[in-house]
C-alpha positions in Angstrom: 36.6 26.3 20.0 39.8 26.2 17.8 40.1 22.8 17.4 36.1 22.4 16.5 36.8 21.4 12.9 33.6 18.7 12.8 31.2 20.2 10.3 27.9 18.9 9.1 27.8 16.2 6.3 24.4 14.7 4.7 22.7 12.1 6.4 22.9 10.3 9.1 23.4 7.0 6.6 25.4 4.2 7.6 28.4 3.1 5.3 26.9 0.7 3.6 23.2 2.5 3.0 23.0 3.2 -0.8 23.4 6.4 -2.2 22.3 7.5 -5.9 21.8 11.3 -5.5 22.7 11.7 -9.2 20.2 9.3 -10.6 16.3 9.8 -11.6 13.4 10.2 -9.5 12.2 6.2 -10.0 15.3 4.8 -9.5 15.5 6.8 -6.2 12.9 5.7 -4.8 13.2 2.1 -5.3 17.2 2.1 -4.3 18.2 5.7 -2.1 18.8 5.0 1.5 18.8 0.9 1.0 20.5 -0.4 3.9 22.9 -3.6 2.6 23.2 -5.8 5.0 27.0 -7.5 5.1 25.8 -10.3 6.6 22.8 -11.7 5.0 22.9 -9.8 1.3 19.3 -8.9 1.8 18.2 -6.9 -1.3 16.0 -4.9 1.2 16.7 -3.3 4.7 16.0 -5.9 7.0 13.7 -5.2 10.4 15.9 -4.1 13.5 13.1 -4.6 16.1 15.5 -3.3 18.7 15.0 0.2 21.1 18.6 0.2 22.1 22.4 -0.1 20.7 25.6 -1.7 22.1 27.9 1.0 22.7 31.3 1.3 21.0 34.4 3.7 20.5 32.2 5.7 18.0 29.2 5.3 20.8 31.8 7.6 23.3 33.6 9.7 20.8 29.7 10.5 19.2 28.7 12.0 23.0 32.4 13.7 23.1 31.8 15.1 20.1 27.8 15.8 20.2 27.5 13.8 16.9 24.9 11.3 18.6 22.3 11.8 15.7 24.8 9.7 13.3 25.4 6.8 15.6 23.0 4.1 16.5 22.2 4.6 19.9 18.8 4.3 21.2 15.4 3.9 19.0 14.4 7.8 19.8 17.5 9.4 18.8 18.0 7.2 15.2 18.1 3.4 14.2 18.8 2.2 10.6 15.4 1.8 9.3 14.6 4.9 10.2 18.0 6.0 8.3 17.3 3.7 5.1 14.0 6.0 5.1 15.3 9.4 5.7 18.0 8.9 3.0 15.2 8.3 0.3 12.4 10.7 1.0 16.1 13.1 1.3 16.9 11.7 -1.9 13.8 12.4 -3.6 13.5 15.8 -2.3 16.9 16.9 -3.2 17.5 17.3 0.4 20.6 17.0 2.7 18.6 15.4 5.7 15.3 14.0 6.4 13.7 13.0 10.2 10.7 10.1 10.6 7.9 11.0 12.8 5.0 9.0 14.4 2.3 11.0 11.8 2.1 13.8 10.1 1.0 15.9 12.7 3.8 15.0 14.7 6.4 16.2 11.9 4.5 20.0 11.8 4.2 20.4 15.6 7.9 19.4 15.9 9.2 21.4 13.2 7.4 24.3 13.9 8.0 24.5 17.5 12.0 24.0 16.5 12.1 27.0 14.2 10.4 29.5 16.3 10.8 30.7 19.8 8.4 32.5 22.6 7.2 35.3 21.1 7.4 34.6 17.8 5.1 35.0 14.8 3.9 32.2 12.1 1.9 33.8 9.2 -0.6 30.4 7.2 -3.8 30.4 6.1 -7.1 28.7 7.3 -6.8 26.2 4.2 -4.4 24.3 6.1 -5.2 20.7 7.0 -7.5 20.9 9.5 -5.4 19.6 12.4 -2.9 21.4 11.6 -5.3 24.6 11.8 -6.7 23.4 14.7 -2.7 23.5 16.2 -2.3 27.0 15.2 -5.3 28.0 16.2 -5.7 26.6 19.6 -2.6 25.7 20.8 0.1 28.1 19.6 -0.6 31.2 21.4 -0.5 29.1 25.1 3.0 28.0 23.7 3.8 31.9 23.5 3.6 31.8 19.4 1.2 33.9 17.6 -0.4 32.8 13.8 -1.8 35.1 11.5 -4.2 33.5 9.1 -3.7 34.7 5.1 -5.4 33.9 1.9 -2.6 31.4 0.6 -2.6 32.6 -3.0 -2.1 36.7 -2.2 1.6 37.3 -1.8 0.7 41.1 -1.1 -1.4 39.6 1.9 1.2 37.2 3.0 3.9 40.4 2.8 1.5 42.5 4.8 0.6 39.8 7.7 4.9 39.5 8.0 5.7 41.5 11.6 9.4 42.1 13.2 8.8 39.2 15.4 7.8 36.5 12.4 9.7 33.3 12.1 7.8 31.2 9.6 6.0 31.3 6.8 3.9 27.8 6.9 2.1 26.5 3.9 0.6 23.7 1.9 1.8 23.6 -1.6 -2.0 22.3 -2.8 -4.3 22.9 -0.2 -7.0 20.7 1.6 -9.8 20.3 -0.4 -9.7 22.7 -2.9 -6.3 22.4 -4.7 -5.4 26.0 -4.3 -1.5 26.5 -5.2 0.5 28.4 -3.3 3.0 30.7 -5.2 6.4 29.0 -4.1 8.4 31.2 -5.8 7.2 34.4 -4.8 7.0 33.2 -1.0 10.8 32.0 -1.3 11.2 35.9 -2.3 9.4 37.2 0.5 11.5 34.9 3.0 14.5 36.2 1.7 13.7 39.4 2.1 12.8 39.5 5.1 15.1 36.4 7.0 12.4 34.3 7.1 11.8 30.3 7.3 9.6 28.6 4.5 7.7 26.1 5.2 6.1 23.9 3.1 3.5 20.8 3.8 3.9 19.1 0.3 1.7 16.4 1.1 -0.5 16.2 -2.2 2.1 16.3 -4.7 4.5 14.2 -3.3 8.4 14.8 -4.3 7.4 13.3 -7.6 5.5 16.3 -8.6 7.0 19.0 -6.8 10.3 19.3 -5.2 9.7 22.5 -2.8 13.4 22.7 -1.5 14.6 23.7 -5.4 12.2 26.9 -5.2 13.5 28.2 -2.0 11.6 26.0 0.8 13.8 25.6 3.7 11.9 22.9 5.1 9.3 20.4 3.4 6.9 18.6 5.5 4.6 15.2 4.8 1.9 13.0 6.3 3.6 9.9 5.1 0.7 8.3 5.6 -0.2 9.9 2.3 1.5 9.1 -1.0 4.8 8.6 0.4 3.1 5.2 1.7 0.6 4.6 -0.8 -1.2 1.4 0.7 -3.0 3.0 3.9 -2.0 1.0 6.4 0.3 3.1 8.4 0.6 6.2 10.2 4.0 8.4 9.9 5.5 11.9 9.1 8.7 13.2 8.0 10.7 16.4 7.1 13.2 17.3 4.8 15.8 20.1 4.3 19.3 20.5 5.0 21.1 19.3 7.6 21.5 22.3 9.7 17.4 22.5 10.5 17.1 18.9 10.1 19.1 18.8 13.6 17.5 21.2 14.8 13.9 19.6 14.6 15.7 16.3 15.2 16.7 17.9 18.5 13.5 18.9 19.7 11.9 15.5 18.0 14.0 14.3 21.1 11.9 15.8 23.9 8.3 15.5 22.1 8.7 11.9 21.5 6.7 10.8 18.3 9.7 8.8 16.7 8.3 5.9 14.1 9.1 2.3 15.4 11.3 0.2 13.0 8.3 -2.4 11.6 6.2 0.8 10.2 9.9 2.5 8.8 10.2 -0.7 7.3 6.9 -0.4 5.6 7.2 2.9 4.4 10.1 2.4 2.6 8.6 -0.3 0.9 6.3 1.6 0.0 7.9 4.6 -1.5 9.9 2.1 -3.2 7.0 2.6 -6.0 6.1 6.2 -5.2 6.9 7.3 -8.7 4.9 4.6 -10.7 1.9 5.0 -8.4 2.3 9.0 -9.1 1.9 8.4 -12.9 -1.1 6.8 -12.1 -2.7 8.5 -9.7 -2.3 11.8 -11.9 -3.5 10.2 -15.5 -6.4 8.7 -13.2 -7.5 12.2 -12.1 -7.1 13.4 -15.1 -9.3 11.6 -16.9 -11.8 11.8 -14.1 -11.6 15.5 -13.8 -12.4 15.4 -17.4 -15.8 13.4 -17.4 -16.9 15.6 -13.6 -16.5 19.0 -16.1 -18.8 17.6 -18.4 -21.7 15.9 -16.3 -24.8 17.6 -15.4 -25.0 16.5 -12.6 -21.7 18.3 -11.2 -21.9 22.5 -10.9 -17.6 23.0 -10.7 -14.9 20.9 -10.7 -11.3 21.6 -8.7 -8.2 20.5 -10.1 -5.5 21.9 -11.9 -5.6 20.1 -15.2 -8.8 22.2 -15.9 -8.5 24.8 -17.9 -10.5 27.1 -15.6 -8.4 26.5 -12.9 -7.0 29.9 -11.3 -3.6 29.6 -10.1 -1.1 29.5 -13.9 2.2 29.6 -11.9 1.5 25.8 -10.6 2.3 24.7 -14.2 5.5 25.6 -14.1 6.4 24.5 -11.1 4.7 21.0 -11.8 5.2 20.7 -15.3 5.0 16.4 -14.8 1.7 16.1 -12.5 -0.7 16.9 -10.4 -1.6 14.0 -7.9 -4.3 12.5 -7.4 -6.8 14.9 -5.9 -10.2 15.8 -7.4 -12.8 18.2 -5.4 -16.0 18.6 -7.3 -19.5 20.3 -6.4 -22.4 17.6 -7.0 -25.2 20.3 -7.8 -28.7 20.0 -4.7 -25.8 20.6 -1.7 -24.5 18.7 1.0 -27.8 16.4 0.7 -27.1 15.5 -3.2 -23.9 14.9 -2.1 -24.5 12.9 1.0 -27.0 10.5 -1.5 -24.0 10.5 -4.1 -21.5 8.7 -1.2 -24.4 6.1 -1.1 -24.3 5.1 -4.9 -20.6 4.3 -4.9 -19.3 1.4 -5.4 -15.5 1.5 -6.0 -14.4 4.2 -3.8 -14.9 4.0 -0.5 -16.1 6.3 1.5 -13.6 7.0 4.4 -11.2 9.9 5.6 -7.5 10.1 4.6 -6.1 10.1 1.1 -3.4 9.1 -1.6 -3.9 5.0 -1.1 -3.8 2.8 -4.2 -7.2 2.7 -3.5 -9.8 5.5 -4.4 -11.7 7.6 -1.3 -14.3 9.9 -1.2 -15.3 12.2 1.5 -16.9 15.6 2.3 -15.3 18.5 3.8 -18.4 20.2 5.8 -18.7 16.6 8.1 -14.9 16.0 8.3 -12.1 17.6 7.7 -13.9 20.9 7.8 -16.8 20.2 9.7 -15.2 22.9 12.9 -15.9 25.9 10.7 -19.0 27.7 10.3 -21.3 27.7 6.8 -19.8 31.1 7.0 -16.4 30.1 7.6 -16.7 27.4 4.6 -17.7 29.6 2.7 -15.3 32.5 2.8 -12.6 29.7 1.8 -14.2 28.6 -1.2 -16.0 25.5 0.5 -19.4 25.6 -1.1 -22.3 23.0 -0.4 -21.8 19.5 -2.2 -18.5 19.5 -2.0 -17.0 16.4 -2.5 -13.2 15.3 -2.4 -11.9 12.5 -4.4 -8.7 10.8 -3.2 -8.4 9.1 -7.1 -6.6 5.8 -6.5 -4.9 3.5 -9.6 -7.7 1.6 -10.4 -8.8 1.7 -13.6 -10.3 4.8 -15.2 -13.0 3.6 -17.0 -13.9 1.2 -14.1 -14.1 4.8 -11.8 -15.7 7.1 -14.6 -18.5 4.4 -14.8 -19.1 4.3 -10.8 -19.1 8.1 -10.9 -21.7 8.1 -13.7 -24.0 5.8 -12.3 -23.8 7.2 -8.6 -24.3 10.9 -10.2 -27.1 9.5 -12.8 -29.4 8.7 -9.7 -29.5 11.6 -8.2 
């Protein structure tokens, strides 16, 4: 143990991956992690559609050393396109490290199950994505964990829910479907206190809006599938943080198996290459249409944080450029209203998932929330007629006109 003088340095990134830390979010995203190919001077990472590695001197000294995460080995343990992508979603987070997962869901089960042991405690809430509820719910306890289930929003409830045995705090920083914001600040407090782990799911705002890790997050979470892709037409997940964690997740991400193949790496780097321009966009778009829902008849209460009514202040300041592109609204007659309102549309298309270029609309009692009770719906604020809006970059006028029409013929 004397002569163990390896420590942990950022990364893994090969020599010649591109690295502009001290630069601004939009030039991040379209150049961090960029893998610059000697050979070819490819301007962007090529494809290495290959599972396994030649082995070398570094191959050897990497298993000697137990430093196999930063040399290319086999597909599961690393590759460079899933490097070029770490390094920028890292990059954009302000993180040290970042690990690719096969979905989103993959990402929280890993990371969840690395930072906690058997008998350990995870306090979230029930406005958690719904498969991620449905993981907490149902499946943590037979894996010897036990969840306790908090109103997001109420630090004193979050403070009272902490036991000896918790591990985790476990978050969303907007939640699923109703925008509520969790108080990141005051949560990084609590952990402090009391030598917890926060973690944060920062899927709606994206590292454009919100970087999590800056206000005490240890470890930040995303379906990638989300914004961080933009163009639905993959599947991934990935987490963020510093390297120490990162290893630690990227260690048991070794057993569970859901690493992200090189074509769809490929793929999501190219599309958070315009993460921050599709941000603006998506924000100013849900805006605006936040806007018009407020003032239509038609519509009982609107959800989103650009609204003055809107119930959680400290989000401004930690989001002081955006919101994303998330819009919940109650169409007034219920879940049949509603239902009839999906019918009229014709831009947005009615279909699960969010944060595409393109707009989709859904309701929560049918889909994402359709395993709780009326009751259960109701005592998280999900009322009948609730719609969410996944508000894409098409133009605003063209979507304020479709949501006129659609809510006219009601």
């Amino acid at each position: 143990m004397d002569s163990l003088k390896r420590g942990r340095v950022p990364g893994p990134r090969l020599a010649n991956q591109r690295v502009l830390d001290d630069t601004g979010l939009g030039t991040r995203s379209v150049h961090a992690g960029t893998y610059e190919d000697p050979v070819t001077g490819a301007v962007g990472t090529p494809v290495f559609q290959s599972s396994t590695f030649a082995f070398t001197e570094d191959t050897y000294q990497a298993f000697e050393q137990g430093d196999i995460r930063d040399v290319p080995i086999y597909g599961r343990y690393g590759s460079p396109n899933q490097w070029a992508v770490q390094e920028k979603v890292a990059a954009l987070e302000g993180a040290e490290s970042a690990l690719v997962f096969s979905s989103g869901m993959a990402a929280i089960t890993t990371t969840l199950l690395a930072l906690t042991n058997r008998g350990g405690h995870i306090v979230s809430s029930r406005d958690v994505y719904g498969g991620t509820f449905n993981l907490l719910r149902e499946d943590m306890h037979q894996l010897g964990r036990q969840v306790s289930f908090v109103d997001p929003t109420d630090v004193g409830a979050v403070r009272a829910a902490v036991r000896d045995e918790t591990q985790v705090l476990f978050f969303e920083s907007l939640t699923n479907p109703l925008l509520k914001a969790a108080p990141l600040a005051d949560l990084a407090r609590l952990a402090q206190e009391r030598h917890l782990l926060l973690v944060v799911d920062n899927t709606f705002l994206s590292p454009i809006f919100l970087r999590p890790a800056e206000h005490g997050a240890h470890i930040v979470v995303h379906s990638a599938t989300k914004y961080l892709n933009g163009h639905s037409d993959i599947t991934a997940g990935v987490a963020s943080g510093s390297r120490k964690y990162i290893d630690r997740v990227w260690a048991q991400s070794l057993k569970f198996g859901g690493s992200l193949d090189a074509l769809t790496c490929f793929l999501l780097e190219r599309g958070l290459k315009t993460l921050s321009l599709r941000m603006e966009r998506h924000h100013a778009n849900a805006v605006a249409v936040a806007a018009f829902l407020a003032g239509h008849p038609g519509v009982r209460r609107v959800h989103h944080p650009s609204r003055p009514e809107y119930p959680y202040p400290w989000l401004a300041g930690l989001c002081p450029d955006g919101y994303g592109g998330m819009v919940s609204f109650e169409v007034a007659g219920g879940n049949g209203a509603a239902l009839k309102f999906l019918d009229r549309l014709r831009i947005p298309l009615v279909a699960t998932s969010l944060g595409g270029v393109e707009s989709l609309a859904s309701l929560p009692f049918n889909t994402s929330h359709s395993f709780l009770t009326d009751r259960q719906r109701r005592e998280v604020g999900i009322e009948p007629g609730l719609v969410r809006l996944s508000v894409g970059v098409e133009d605003a006028d063209d979507l304020i006109a479709d949501l006129d029409q659609a809510l006219s013929a009601l």
